[in-house]
LUMDO-805619 format. One line per 10 residues: number of its first residue (from 0); for each residue x, y, z of C-alpha. Coordinates in steps of 0.001 Angstrom, whole numbers. Example, Ala and Ser with C-alpha at 12.3 -4.5 7.8 and 13.67 -1.06 7.14 Angstrom:
<sites>
0 = 12300 -4500 7800 ~ 13670 -1060 7140;
</sites>
This chain:
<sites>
0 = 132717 55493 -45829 ~ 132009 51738 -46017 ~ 128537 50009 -45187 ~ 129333 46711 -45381 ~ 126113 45714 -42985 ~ 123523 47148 -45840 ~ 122485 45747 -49084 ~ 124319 47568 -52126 ~ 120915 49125 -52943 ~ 120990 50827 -49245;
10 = 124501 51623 -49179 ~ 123805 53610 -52207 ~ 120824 54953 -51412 ~ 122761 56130 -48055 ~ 125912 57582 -49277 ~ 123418 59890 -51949 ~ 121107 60988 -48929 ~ 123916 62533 -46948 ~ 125783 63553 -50141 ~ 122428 65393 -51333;
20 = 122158 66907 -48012 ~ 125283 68178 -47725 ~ 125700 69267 -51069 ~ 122090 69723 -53021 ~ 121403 67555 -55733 ~ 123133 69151 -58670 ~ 126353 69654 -56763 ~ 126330 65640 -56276 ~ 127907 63813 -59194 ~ 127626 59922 -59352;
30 = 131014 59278 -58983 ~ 131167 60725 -55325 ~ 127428 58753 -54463 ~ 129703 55818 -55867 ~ 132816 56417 -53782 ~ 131238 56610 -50915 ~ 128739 53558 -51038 ~ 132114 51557 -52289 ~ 130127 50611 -54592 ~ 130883 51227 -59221;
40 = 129162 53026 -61331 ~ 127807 49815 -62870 ~ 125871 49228 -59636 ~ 124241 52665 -59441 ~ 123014 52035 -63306 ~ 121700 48556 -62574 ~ 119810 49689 -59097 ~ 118611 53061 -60538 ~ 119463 53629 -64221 ~ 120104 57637 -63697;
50 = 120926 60142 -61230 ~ 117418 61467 -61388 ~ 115978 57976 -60528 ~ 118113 57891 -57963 ~ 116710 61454 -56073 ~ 113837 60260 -56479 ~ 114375 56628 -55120 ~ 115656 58501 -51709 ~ 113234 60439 -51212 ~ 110592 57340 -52137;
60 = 112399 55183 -49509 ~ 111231 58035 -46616 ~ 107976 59459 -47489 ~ 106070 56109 -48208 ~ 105783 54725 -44714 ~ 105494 58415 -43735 ~ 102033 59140 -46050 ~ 101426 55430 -45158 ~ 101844 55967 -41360 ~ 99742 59343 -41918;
70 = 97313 57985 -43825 ~ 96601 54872 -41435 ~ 96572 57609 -38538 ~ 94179 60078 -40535 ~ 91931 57056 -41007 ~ 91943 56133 -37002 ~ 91015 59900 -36357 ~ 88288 60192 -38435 ~ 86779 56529 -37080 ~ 87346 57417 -33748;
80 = 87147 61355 -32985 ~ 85143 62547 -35998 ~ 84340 66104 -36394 ~ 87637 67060 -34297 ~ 90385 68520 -35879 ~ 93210 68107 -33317 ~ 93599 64599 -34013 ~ 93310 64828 -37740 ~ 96222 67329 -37444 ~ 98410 64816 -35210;
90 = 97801 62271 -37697 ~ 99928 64930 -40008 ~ 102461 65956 -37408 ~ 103514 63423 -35512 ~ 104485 60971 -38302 ~ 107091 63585 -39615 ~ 108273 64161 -36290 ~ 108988 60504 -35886 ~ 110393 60056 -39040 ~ 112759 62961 -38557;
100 = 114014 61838 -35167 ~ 114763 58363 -37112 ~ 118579 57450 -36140 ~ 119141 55774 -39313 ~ 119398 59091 -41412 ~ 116138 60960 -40517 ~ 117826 64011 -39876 ~ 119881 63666 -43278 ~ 116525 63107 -45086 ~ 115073 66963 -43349;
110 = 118076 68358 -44849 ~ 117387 67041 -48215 ~ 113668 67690 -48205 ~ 114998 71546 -47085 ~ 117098 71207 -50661 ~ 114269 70084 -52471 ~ 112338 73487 -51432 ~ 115410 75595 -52055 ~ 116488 74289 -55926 ~ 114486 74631 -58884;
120 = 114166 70904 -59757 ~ 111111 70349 -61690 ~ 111270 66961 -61999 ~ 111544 66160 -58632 ~ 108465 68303 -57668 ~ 106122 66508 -60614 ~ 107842 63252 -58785 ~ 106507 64392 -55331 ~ 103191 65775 -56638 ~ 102171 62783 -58720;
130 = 103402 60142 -55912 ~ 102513 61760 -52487 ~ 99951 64676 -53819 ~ 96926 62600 -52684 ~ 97978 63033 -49186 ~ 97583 66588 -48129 ~ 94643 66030 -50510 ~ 92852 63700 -47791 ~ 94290 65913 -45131 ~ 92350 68916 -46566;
140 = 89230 67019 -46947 ~ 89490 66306 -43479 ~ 90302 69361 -42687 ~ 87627 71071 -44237 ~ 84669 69196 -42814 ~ 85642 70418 -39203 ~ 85983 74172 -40426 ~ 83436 74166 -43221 ~ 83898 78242 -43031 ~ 87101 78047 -44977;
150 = 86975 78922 -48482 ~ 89203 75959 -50416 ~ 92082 78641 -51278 ~ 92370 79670 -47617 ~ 92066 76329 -46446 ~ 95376 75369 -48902 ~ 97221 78389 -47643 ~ 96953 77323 -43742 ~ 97933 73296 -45116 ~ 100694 74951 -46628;
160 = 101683 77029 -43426 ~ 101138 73621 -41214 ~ 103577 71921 -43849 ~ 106421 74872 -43537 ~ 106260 75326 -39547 ~ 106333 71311 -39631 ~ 109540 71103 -41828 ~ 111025 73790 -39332 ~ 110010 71793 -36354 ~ 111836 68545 -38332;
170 = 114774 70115 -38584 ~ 114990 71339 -35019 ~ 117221 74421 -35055 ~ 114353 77152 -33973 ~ 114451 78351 -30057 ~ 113286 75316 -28205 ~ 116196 72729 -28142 ~ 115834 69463 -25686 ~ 116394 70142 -22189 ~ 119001 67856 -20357;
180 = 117248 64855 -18663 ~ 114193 64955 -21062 ~ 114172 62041 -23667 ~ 114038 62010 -27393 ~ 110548 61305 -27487 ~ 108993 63018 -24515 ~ 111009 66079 -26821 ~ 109085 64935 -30005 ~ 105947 64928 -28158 ~ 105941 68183 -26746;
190 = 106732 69390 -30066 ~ 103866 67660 -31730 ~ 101204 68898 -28854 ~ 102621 72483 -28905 ~ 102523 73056 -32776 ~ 98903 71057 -32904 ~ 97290 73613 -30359 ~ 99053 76330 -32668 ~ 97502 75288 -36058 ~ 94585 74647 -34600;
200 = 94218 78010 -33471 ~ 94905 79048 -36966 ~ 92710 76864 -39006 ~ 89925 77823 -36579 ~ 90324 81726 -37312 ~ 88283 83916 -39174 ~ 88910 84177 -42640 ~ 88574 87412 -44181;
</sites>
């Protein structure tokens, strides 16, 4: 598969985003990212310098307008609706949602975050923690000052529910599937509102 219309960086970085998802990382050798970027070996070296450089460059490539584009919409919700938690958790959904409906390879990218849970790759996850860690980190701030009643381990637990019904929304193969005549993004809206009322609901319960 030829890219001709992307720099040799993106072609690469393309051709190892559907490989990963399709295969998992360690299934992936360099040779097939190479063959199907059209691109040599040499060029993967010089762009990346290893194959764990490389995971890590496409998932870098994704998730920093995301946390930026979360951030800059946590920041908005806490200027303009403070003390409200809806919009706090919008500023976590709907960036993701967006990002996943991306033509250019967002729903590639879902499958190869759904990898990243499923192998043991401990490099990549001290990759992900050290370079996007300090966003659910502001997220649970937030979060905690409009349900002060959470204890910080049950607060983590529903962030890390939020974050797995979210992944599952990305990848769109649960119940709800588009209805004919409704639009990509009315779709991705109705998605966002419905899970936001539902994690609402469940940050605002009781703990016991």
């Amino acid at each position: 598969m030829s890219l001709p219309h992307f720099s040799t960086k993106d072609r690469i970085l393309h051709a190892a985003e559907e490989l990963f998802a399709q295969q998992g990382f360690a299934s992936t050798s360099l040779r097939q990212v190479t063959s199907r970027a059209d691109v040599n070996i040499a060029a993967v070296n010089y762009h990346f310098g290893s194959k764990d450089n490389l995971v890590n460059e496409v998932f870098r490539r994704r998730m920093d307008e995301m946390s930026q584009r979360r951030l800059d919409a946590l920041h908005a919700a806490l200027e303009q609706s403070p003390g409200q938690l809806e919009p706090i958790l919008a500023a976590f959904v709907e960036p993701a949602l967006a990002m996943a409906r991306d033509r250019n390879g967002g729903g590639a990218f879902i499958r190869v975050i759904a990898r990243a849970y499923a192998e043991s790759n401990a490099g990549l996850r001290k990759f992900l923690s050290d370079q996007y860690g300090h966003v659910p980190r502001e997220f649970a701030k937030a979060i905690a000052a409009c349900v002060p009643s959470l204890g910080k381990e049950e607060l983590y637990w529903r962030l890390d529910f939020l974050s797995g019904a979210l992944t599952y929304a990305m990848a769109d193969f649960g119940l709800i599937k588009r209805p004919a005549g409704v639009t990509e993004a009315a779709h991705r809206q109705r998605a966002a509102k419905a899970l936001i009322r539902f994690v609402s609901a469940g940050f605002n319960a009781d703990a016991t």
